[in-house]
N, CA, C and O atoms as a printed pandas DataFrame, in Angstrom:
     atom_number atom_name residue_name chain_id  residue_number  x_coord  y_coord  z_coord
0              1         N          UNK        A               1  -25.133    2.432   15.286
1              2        CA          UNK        A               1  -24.434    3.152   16.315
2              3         C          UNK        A               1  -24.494    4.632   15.956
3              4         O          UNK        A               1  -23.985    5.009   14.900
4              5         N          UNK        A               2  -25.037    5.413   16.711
5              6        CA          UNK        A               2  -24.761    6.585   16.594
6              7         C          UNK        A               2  -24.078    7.626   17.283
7              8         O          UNK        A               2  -24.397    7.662   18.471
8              9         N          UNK        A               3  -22.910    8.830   16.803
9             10        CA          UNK        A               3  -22.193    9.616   17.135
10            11         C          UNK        A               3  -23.010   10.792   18.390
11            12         O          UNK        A               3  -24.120   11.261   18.136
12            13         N          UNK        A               4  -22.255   11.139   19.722
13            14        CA          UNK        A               4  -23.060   11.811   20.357
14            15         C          UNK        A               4  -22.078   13.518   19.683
15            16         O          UNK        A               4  -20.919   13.476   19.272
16            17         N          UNK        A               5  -22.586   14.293   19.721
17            18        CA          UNK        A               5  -22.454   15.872   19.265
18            19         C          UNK        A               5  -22.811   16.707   20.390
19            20         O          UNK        A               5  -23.976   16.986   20.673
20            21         N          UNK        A               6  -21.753   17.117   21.055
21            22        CA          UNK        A               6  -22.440   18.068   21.854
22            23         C          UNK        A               6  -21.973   19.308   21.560
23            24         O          UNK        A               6  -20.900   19.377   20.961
24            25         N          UNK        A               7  -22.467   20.161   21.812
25            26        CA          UNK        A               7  -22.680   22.246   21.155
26            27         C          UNK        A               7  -22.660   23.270   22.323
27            28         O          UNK        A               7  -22.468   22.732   23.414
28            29         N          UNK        A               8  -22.793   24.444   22.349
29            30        CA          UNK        A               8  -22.876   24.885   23.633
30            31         C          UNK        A               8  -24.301   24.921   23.510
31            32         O          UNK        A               8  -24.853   25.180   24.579
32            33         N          UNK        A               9  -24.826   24.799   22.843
33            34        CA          UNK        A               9  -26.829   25.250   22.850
34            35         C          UNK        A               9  -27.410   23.907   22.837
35            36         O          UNK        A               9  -28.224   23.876   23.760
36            37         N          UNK        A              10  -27.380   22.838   22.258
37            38        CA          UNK        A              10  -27.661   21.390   22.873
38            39         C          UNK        A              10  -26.297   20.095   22.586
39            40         O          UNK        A              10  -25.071   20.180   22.510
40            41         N          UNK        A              11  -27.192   19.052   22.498
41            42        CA          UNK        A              11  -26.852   17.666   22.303
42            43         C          UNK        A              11  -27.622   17.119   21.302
43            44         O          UNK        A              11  -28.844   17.242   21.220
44            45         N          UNK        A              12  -26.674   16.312   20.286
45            46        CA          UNK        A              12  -27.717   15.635   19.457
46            47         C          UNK        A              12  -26.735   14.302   18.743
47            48         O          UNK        A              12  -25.548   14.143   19.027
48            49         N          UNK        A              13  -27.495   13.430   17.793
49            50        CA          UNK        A              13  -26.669   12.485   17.782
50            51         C          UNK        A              13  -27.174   12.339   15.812
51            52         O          UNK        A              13  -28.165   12.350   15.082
52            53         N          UNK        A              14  -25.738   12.220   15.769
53            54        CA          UNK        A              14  -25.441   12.185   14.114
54            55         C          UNK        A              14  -25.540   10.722   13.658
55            56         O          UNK        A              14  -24.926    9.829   14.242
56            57         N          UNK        A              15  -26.412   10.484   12.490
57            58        CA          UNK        A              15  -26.065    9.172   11.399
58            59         C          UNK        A              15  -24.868    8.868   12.036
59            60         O          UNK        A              15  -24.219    9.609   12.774
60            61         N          UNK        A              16  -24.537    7.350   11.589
61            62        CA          UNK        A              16  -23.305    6.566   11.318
62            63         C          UNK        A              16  -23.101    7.136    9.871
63            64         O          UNK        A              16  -24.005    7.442    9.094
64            65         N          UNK        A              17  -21.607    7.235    9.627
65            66        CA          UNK        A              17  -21.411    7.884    8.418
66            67         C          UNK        A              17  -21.573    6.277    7.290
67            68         O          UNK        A              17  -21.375    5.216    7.883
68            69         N          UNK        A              18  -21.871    6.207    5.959
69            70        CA          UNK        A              18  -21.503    5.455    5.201
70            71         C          UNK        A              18  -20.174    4.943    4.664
71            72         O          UNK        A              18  -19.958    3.858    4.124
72            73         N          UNK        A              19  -19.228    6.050    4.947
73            74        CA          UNK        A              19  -17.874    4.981    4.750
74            75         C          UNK        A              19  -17.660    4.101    5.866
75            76         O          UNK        A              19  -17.311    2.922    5.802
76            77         N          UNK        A              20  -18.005    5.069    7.329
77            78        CA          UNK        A              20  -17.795    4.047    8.394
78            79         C          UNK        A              20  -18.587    2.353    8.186
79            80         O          UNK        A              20  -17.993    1.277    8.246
80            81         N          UNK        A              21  -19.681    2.517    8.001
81            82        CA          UNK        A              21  -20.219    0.954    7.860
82            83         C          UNK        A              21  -19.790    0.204    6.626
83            84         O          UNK        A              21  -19.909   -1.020    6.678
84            85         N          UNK        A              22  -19.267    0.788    5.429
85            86        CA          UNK        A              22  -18.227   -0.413    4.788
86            87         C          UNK        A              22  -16.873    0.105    5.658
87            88         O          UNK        A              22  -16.263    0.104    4.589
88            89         N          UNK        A              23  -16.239    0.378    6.260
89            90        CA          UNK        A              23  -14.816    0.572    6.379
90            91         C          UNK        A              23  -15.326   -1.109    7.668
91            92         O          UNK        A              23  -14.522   -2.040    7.723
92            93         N          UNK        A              24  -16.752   -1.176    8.571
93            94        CA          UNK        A              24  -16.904   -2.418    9.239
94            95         C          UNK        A              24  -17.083   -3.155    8.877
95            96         O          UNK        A              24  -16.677   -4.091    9.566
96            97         N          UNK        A              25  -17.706   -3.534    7.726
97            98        CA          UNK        A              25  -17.966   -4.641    6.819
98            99         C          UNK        A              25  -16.755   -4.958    6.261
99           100         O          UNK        A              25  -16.797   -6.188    6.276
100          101         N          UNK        A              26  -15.494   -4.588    5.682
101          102        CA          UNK        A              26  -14.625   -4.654    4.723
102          103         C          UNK        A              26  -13.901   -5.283    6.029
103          104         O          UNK        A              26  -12.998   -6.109    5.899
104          105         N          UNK        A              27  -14.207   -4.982    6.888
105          106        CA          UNK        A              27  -13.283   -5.495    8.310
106          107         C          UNK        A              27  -13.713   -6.889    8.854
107          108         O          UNK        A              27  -12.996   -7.828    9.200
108          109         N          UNK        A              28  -15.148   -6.777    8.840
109          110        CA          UNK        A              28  -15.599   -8.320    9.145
110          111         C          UNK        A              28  -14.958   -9.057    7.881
111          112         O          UNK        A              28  -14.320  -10.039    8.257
112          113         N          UNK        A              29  -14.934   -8.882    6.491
113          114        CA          UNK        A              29  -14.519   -9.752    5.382
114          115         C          UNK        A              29  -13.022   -9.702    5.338
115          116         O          UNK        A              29  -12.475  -10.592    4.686
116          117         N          UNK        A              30  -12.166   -8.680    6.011
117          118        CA          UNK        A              30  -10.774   -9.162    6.210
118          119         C          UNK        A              30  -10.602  -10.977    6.817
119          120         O          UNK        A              30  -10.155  -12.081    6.509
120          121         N          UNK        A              31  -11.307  -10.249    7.828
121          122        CA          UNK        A              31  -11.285  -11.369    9.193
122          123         C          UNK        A              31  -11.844  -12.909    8.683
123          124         O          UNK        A              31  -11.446  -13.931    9.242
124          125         N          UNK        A              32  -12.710  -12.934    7.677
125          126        CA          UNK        A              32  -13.299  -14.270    6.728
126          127         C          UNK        A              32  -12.083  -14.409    6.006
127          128         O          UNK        A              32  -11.648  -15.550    6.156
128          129         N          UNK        A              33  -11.319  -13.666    5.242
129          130        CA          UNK        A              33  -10.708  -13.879    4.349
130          131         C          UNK        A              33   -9.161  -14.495    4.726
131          132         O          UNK        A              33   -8.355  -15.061    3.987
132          133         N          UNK        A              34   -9.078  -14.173    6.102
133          134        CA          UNK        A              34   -8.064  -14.181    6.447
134          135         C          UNK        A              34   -7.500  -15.801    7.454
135          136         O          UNK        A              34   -6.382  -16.166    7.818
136          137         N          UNK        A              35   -8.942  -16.452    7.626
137          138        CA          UNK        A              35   -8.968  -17.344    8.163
138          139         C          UNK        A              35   -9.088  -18.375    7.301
139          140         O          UNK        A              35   -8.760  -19.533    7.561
140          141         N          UNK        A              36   -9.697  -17.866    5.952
141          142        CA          UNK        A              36   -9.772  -18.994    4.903
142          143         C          UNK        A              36   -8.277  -19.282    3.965
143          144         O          UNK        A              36   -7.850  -20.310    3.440
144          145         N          UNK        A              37   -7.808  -18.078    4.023
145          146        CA          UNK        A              37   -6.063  -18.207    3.333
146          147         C          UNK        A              37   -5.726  -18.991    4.194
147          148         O          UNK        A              37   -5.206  -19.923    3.581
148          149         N          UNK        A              38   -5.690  -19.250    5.520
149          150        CA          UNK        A              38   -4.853  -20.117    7.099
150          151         C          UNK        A              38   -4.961  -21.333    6.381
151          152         O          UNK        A              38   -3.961  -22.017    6.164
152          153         N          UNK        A              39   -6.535  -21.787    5.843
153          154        CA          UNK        A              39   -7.038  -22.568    6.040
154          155         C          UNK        A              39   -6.575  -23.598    4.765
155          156         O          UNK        A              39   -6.325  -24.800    4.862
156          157         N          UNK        A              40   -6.543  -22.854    3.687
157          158        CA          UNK        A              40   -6.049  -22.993    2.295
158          159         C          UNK        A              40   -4.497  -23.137    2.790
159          160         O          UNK        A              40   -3.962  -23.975    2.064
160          161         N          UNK        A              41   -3.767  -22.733    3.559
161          162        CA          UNK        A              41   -2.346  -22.563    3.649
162          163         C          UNK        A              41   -2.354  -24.392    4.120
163          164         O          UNK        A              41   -1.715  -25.232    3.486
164          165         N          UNK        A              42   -3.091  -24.664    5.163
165          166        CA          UNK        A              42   -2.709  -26.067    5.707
166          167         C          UNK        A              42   -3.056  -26.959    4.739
167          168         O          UNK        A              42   -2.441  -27.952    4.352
168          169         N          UNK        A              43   -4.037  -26.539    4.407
169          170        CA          UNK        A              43   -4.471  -28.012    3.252
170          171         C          UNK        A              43   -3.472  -27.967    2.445
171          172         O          UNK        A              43   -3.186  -29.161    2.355
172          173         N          UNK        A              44   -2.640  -27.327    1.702
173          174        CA          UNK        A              44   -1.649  -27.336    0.746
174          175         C          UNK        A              44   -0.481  -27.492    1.309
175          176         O          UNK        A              44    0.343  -28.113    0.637
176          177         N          UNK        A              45   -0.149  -27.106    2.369
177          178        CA          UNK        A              45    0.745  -27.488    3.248
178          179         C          UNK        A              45    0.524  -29.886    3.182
179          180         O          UNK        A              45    1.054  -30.807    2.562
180          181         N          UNK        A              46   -0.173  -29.782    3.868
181          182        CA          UNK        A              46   -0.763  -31.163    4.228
182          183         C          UNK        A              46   -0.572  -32.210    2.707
183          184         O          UNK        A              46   -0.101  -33.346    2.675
184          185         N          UNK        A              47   -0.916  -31.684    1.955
185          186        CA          UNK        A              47   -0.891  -32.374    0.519
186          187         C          UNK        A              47    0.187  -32.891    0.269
187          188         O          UNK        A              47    0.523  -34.072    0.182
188          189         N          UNK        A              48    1.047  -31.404    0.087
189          190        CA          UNK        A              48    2.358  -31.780   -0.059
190          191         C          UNK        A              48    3.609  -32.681    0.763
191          192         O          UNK        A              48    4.672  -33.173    0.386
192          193         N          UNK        A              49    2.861  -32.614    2.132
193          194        CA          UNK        A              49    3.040  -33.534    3.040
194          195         C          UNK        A              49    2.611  -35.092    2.643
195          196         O          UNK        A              49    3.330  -36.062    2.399
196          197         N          UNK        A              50    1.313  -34.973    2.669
197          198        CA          UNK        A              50    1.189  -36.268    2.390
198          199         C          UNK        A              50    1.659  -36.862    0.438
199          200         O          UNK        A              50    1.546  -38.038    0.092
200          201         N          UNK        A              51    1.922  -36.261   -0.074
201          202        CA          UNK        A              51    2.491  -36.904   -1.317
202          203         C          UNK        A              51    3.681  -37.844   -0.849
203          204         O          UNK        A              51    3.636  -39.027   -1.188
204          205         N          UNK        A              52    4.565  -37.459   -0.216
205          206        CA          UNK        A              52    5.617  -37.757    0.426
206          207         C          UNK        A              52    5.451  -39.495    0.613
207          208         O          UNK        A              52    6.213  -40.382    0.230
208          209         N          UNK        A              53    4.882  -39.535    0.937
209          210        CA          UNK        A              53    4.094  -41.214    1.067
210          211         C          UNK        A              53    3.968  -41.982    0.339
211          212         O          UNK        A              53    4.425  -43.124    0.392
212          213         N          UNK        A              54    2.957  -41.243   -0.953
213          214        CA          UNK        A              54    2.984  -41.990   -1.944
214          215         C          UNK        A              54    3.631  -42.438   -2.636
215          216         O          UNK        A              54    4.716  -41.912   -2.883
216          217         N          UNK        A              55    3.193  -43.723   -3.304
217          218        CA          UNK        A              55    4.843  -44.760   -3.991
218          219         C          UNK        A              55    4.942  -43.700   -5.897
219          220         O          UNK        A              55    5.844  -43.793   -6.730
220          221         N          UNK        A              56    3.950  -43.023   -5.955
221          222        CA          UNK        A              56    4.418  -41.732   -7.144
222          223         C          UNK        A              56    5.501  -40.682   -7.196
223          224         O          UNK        A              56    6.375  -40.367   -8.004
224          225         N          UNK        A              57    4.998  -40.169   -5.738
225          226        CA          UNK        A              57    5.982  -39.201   -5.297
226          227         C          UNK        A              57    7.281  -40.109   -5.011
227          228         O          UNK        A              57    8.380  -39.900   -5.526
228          229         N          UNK        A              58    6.975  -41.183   -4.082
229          230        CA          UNK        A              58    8.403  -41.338   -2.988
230          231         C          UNK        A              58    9.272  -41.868   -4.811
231          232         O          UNK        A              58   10.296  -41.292   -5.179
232          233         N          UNK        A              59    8.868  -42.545   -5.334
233          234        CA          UNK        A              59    9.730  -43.374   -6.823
234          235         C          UNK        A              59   10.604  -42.092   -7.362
235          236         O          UNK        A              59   11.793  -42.179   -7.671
236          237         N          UNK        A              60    9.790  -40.830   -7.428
237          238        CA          UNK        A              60   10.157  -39.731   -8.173
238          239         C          UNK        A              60   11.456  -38.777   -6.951
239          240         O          UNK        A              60   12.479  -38.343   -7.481
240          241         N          UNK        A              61   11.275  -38.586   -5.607
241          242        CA          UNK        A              61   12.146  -39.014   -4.772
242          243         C          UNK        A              61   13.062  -39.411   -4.871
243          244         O          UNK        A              61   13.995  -38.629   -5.054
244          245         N          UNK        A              62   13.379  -41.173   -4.791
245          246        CA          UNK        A              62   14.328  -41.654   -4.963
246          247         C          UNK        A              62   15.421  -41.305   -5.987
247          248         O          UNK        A              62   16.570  -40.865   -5.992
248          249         N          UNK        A              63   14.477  -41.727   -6.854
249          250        CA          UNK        A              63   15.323  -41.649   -8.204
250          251         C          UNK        A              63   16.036  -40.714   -8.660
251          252         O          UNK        A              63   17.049  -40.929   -9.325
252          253         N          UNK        A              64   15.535  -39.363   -8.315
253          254        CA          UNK        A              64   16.318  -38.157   -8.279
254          255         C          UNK        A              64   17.737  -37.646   -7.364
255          256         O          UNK        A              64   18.413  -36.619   -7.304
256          257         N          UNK        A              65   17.747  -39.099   -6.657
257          258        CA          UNK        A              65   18.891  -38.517   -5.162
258          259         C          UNK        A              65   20.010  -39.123   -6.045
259          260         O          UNK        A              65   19.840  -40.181   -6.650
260          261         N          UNK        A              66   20.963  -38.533   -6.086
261          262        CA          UNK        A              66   22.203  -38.347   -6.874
262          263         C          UNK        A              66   22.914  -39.798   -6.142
263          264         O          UNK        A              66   23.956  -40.149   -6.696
264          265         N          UNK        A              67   22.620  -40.353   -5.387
265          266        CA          UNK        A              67   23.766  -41.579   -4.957
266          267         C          UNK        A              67   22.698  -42.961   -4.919
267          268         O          UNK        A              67   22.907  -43.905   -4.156
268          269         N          UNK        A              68   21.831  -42.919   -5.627
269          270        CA          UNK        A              68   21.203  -43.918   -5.798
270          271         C          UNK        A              68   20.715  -44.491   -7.057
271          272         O          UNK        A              68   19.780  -44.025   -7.709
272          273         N          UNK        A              69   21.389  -45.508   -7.353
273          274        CA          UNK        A              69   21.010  -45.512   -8.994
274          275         C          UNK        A              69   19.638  -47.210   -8.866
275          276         O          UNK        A              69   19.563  -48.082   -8.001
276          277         N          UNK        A              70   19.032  -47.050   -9.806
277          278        CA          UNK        A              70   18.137  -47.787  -10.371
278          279         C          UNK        A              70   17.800  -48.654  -11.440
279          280         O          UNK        A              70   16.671  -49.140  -11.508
């Protein structure tokens, strides 16, 4: 992409600067990074969900609830 420049004596069009094209790149890899934390958030979310189920977890559960003895 290039910048248009206009002067009173012409028109001309400047480079893309180099910070600008990492400041777009660092922006496309927000946008990766940011969908993969979501993504990491549910699966660990979900885990901990599903432990809940299991007769490891649910035993460790029980046994810990103060009005239930074993």
């Amino acid at each position: 992409m290039s910048t248009q420049v206009s002067t009173a004596v012409s028109t001309y069009s400047a480079p893309e600067s180099v910070v600008r094209r990492m400041y777009e790149q660092a922006a496309g890899i927000d946008r990766v990074g940011m969908g993969l934390l979501r993504l990491g958030l549910i699966i660990v979310l979900c885990w901990i969900g599903g432990l809940k189920f299991a007769d490891y977890e649910a035993d460790g559960i029980v046994r810990s609830w103060p009005t239930v003895r074993s």
